[in-house]
N, C-alpha and C positions, 0 to 999 in steps of 0.2 A: 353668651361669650364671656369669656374671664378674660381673655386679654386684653387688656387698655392701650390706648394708640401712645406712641412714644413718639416725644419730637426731641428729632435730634438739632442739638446748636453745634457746627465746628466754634472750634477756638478760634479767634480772631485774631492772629499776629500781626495785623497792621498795626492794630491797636497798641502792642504791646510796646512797637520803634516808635511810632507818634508818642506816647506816654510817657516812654524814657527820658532818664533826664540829658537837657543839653541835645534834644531831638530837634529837628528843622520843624517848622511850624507849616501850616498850610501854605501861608505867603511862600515860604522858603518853595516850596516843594514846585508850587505854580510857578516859582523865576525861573526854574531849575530846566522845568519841563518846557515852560516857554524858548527858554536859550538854545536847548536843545532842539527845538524843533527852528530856531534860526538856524542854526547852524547846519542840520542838513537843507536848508533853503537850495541853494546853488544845485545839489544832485536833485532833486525833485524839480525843480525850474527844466532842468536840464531831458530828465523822464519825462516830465509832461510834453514839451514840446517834443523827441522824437516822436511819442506814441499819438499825441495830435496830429503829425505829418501822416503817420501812417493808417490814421484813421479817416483823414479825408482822401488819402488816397485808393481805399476801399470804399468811402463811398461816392466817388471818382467814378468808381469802373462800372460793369453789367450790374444789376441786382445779385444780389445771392443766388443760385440756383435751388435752393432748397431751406428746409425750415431750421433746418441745424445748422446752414452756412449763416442763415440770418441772425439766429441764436450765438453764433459766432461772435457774428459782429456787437451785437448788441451788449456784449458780456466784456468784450475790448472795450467799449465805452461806459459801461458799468466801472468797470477798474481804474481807464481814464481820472473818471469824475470823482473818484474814492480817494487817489492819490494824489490828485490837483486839490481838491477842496481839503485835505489834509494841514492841519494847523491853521489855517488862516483861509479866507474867504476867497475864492478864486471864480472869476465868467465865465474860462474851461471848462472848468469840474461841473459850473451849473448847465451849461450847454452840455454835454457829454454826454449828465446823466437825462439831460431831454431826449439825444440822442439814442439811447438807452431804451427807456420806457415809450418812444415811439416806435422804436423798429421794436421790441418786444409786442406792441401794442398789433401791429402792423402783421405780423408772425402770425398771433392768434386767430387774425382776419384771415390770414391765410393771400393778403396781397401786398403793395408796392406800389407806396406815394411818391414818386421819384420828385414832384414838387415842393411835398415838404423835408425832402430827405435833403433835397437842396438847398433849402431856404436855411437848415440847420448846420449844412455844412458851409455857406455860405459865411454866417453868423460866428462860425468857429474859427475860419480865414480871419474873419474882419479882429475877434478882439486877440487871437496871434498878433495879427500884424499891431506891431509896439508903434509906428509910426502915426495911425492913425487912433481915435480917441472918442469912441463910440458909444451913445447916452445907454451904458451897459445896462439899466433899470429897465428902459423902454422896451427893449431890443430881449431882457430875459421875459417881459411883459407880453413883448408880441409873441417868440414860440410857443409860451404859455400858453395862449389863447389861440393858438394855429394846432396847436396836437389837441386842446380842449373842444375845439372843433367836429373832430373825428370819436373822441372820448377816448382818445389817449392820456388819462389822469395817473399824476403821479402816486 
């Protein structure tokens, strides 16, 4: 063979604004991004709690009937926990995506832990509710080790 492998490099134009002079420094760029992500705080407070309502109210009802409806659901709490845990640390987001990776877990089995589906949605009520003030460590600890049970791993 005569042809030699070529490795291509794009041009990096990050580089070129960072490098520029009078350019925002890293700190700068991390305040920037932090503030912004304060700032849509309020609409995302706002999205998690509708699609929280409407995720315990699906899993409220029958089972899914089927492996796509389950698939369904599991992908709404996949999303849930995507956009809760978004910028800063959220019990939602880490419930949801338990949520998530059980009922996906649960799909493959091809059945329906209605006990732990509850225990989950349970657990989702409890850190909603703003009034009451639950050891959130313990409580992410325990579904942990309730789907690890079954070998629902994340």
């Amino acid at each position: 063979m005569t042809d030699a492998a070529r490795i291509f490099v794009p041009e990096n134009t990050l580089a070129r604004g960072i490098d520029a002079p009078g350019a925002a420094d890293i700190h700068d760029m991390l305040r920037d991004a932090a503030r912004r992500v304060e700032a849509m705080s309020p609409a995302v407070d706002v999205y998690v709690a509708d699609r929280s309502v409407a995720l315990l109210r699906a899993m409220a009802g029958p089972p899914p009937a089927t492996p796509e409806a389950r698939l369904a659901l599991a992908t709404e709490a996949g999303l849930l926990a995507e956009v809760a845990g978004s910028g800063r640390p959220n019990p939602i987001g880490d419930i949801a995506k338990g949520i998530a990776v059980l009922i996906r877990h649960l799909n493959a089995d091809g059945g329906w832990r209605a006990d732990l589906i509850h225990v989950h949605a349970a657990a989702l009520g409890l850190v909603m509710n703003r009034g009451e003030k639950p050891n959130v460590g313990a409580l992410l600890s325990g579904l942990r080790s309730a789907r690890a049970s079954i070998g629902a791993l994340e």
